[in-house]
C-alpha positions in Angstrom: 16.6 -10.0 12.6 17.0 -7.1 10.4 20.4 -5.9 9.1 20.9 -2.1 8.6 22.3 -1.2 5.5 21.8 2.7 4.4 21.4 5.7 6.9 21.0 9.3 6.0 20.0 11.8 8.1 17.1 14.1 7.1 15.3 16.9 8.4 17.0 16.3 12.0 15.9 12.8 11.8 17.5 9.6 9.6 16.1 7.6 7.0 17.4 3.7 7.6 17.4 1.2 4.7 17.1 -2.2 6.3 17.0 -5.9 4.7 15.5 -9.1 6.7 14.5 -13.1 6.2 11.2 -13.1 5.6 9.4 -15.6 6.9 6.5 -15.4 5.6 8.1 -15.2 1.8 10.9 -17.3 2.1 13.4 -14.4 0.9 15.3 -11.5 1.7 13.3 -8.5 1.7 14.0 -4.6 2.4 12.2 -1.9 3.8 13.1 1.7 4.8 11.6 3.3 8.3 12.0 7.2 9.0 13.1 8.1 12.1 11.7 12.1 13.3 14.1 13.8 15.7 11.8 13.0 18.7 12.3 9.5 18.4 15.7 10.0 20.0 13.4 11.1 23.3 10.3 8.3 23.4 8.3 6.4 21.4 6.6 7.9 18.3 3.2 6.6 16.6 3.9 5.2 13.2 2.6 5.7 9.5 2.7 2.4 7.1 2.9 3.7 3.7 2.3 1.0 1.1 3.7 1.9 -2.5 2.1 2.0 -6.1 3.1 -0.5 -9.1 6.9 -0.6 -10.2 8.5 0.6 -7.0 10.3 -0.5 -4.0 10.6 1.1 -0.4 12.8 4.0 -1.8 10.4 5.8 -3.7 8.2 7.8 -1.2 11.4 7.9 1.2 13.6 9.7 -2.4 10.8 11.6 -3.8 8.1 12.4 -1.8 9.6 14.8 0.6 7.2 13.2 3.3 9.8 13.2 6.0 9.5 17.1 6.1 6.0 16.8 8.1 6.8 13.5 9.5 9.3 15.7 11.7 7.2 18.4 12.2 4.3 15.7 13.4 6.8 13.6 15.2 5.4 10.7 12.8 8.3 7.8 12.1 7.3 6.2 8.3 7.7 2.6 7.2 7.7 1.5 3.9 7.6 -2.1 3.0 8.6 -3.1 -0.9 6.1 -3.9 -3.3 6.8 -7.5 -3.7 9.3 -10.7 -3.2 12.1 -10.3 -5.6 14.2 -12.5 -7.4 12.5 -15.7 -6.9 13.4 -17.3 -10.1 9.7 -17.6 -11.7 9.1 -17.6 -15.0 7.5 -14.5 -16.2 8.1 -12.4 -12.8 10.3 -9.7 -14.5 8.2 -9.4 -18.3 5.4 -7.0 -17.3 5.6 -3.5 -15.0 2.2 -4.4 -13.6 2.5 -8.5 -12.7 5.6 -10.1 -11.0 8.4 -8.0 -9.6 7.2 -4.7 -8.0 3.4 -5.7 -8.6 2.4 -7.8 -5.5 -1.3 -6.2 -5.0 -0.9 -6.9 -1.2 -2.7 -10.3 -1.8 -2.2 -13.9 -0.6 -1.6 -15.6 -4.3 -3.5 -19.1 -4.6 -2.1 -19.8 -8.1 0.9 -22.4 -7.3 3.3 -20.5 -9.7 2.6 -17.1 -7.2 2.4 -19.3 -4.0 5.3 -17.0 -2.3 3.7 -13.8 -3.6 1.7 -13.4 0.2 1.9 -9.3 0.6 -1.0 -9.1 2.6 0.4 -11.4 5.1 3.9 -10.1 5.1 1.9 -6.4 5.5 0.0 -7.2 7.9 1.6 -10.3 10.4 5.2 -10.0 10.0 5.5 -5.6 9.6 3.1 -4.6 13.1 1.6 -1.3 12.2 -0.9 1.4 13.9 -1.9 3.2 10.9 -1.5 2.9 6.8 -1.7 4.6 3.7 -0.7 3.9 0.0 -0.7 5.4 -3.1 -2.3 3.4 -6.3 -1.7 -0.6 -6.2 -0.5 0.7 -2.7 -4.1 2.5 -1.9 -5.5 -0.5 -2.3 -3.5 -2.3 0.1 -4.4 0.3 2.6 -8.3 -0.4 2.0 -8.6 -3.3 1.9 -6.2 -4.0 5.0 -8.5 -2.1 6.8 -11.5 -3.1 6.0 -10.5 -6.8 6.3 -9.2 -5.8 10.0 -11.6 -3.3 11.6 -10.0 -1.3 14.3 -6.7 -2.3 13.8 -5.4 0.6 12.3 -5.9 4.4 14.3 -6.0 6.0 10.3 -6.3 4.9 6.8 -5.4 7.3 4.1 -4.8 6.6 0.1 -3.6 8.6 -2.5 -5.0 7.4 -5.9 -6.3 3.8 -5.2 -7.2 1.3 -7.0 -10.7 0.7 -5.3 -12.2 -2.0 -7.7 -9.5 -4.1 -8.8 -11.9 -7.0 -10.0 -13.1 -4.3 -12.6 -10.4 -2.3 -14.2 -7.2 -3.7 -16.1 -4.5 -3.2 -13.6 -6.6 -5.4 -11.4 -8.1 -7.9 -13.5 -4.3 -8.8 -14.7 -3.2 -9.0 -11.6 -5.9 -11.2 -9.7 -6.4 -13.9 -12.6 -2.5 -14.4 -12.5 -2.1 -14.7 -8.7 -5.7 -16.3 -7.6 -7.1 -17.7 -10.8 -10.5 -17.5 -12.2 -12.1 -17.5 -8.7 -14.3 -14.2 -8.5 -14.7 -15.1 -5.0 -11.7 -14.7 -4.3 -11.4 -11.7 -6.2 -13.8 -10.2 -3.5 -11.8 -10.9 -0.8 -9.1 -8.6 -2.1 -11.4 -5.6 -3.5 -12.0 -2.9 -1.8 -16.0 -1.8 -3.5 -16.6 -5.9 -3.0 -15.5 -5.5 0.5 -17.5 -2.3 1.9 -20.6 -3.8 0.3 -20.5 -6.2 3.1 -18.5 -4.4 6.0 -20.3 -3.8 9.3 -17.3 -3.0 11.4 -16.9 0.2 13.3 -17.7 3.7 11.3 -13.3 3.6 10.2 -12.4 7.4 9.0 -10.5 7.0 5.9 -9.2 10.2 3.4 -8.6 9.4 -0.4 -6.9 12.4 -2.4 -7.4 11.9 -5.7 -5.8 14.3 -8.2 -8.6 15.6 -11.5 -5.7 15.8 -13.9 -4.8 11.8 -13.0 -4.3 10.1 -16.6 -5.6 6.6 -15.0 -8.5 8.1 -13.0 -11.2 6.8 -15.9 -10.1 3.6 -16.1 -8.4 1.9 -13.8 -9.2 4.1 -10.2 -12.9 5.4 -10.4 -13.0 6.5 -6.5 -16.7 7.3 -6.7 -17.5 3.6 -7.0 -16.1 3.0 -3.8 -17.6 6.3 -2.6 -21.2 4.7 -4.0 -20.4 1.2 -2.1 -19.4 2.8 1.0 -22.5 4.8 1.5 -23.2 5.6 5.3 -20.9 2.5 6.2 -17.7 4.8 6.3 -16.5 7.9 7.7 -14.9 8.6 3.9 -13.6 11.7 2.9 -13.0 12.3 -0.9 -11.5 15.1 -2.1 -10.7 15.6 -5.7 -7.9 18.0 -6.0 -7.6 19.5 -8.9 -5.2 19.4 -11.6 -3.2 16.5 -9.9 -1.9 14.0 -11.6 -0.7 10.3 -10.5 3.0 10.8 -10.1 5.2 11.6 -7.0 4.2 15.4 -8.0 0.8 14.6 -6.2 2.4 12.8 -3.2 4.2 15.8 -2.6 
């Protein structure tokens, strides 16, 4: 059962900070759910938003401004952390992109990671309708839905990571949490993935800003774009001048 712990109220609605046992984790976790001012009236479809490298379920709920439209649209937000924390293993806090806030929303094989399972905790224990992320959280999004056609109504990113197994962000994180196994790789890779999808045509958006300092290197969306081909109904838009920051989310 979850225990409330912070409420503020924000454009008519109320931002509520919550911590729970997970189950699947084996350890207290938080996350923070945004509540529009029609959910006082009826139910109100929900928005998963899965968060980049370093951060924790405050981020887009502090600096985003998000809630602003989520009231308009009668949308309530949830945002999951990025990761267990405070497990006690070696190495977890050395490294902004491996460990504590870097969880890549995979199921770790490596024994050492065994309770690092964010796609599980994502995606059995947090029911959702749709999703969207932002960087290591983009990926989440993509590769949650293409690992679970029809499961989720939308699927946005801002700024994935579409090819993990072939950029540095990725390749860190995947040989510390499943090993040398480029199969397994796959399984958590979005390009790997759409190569060999053949569920329904899903609709997904990626915004990704021209003035991104990471876009070169570690996101490359037009290698997903490539992969996809006819597969997907995928928008990408470039905006221009963006960069990777909370400026963009915005």
């Amino acid at each position: 059962m979850a225990s409330q712990v912070q409420c503020n109220k924000l454009f008519g609605g109320f931002v509520n900070k919550f911590t729970h046992e997970s189950k699947v984790l084996g350890c207290k976790m938080t996350f923070s759910v945004y509540l529009p001012p029609a959910a006082t009236q009826k139910a109100v479809p929900v928005v998963y938003y899965l968060s980049g490298l370093t951060c924790t379920d405050d981020n887009v709920m502090q600096k985003s401004g998000a809630q602003r439209k989520a009231a308009e649209l009668g949308l309530a937000l949830v945002a999951p952390d990025t990761s267990p924390r405070g497990l006690g293993i070696p190495g977890e806090d050395d490294a902004y992109d491996f460990g504590t806030g870097a969880g890549f929303y995979l199921n770790a094989t490596q024994e050492q990671w065994k309770r690092y399972r964010m796609y599980d905790y994502v995606l059995q224990e947090l029911p959702q309708s749709s999703i969207m992320g932002h960087s290591m959280g983009g990926h989440g999004a993509l590769i949650m839905a293409l690992k679970n056609p029809g499961s989720f109504r939308s699927v946005s990113a801002f700024a994935p990571i579409v090819n993990p197994s072939a950029v540095p962000w990725g390749q860190k994180a995947f040989k510390g949490y499943l090993g040398d196994d480029k199969e397994a790789w796959a399984q958590y890779d979005a390009t790997e993935l759409v190569k060999d999808y053949s569920g329904r045509k899903q609709a997904i958006l990626i915004d990704q800003g021209t003035g991104d300092d990471f876009l070169n290197k570690q996101l490359q969306p037009e290698v997903f774009q490539e992969a996809a081909g006819d597969k997907l109904a995928l928008e990408l838009r470039m905006q221009e001048g963006y960069d990777h920051s909370y400026y963009t989310i915005a």
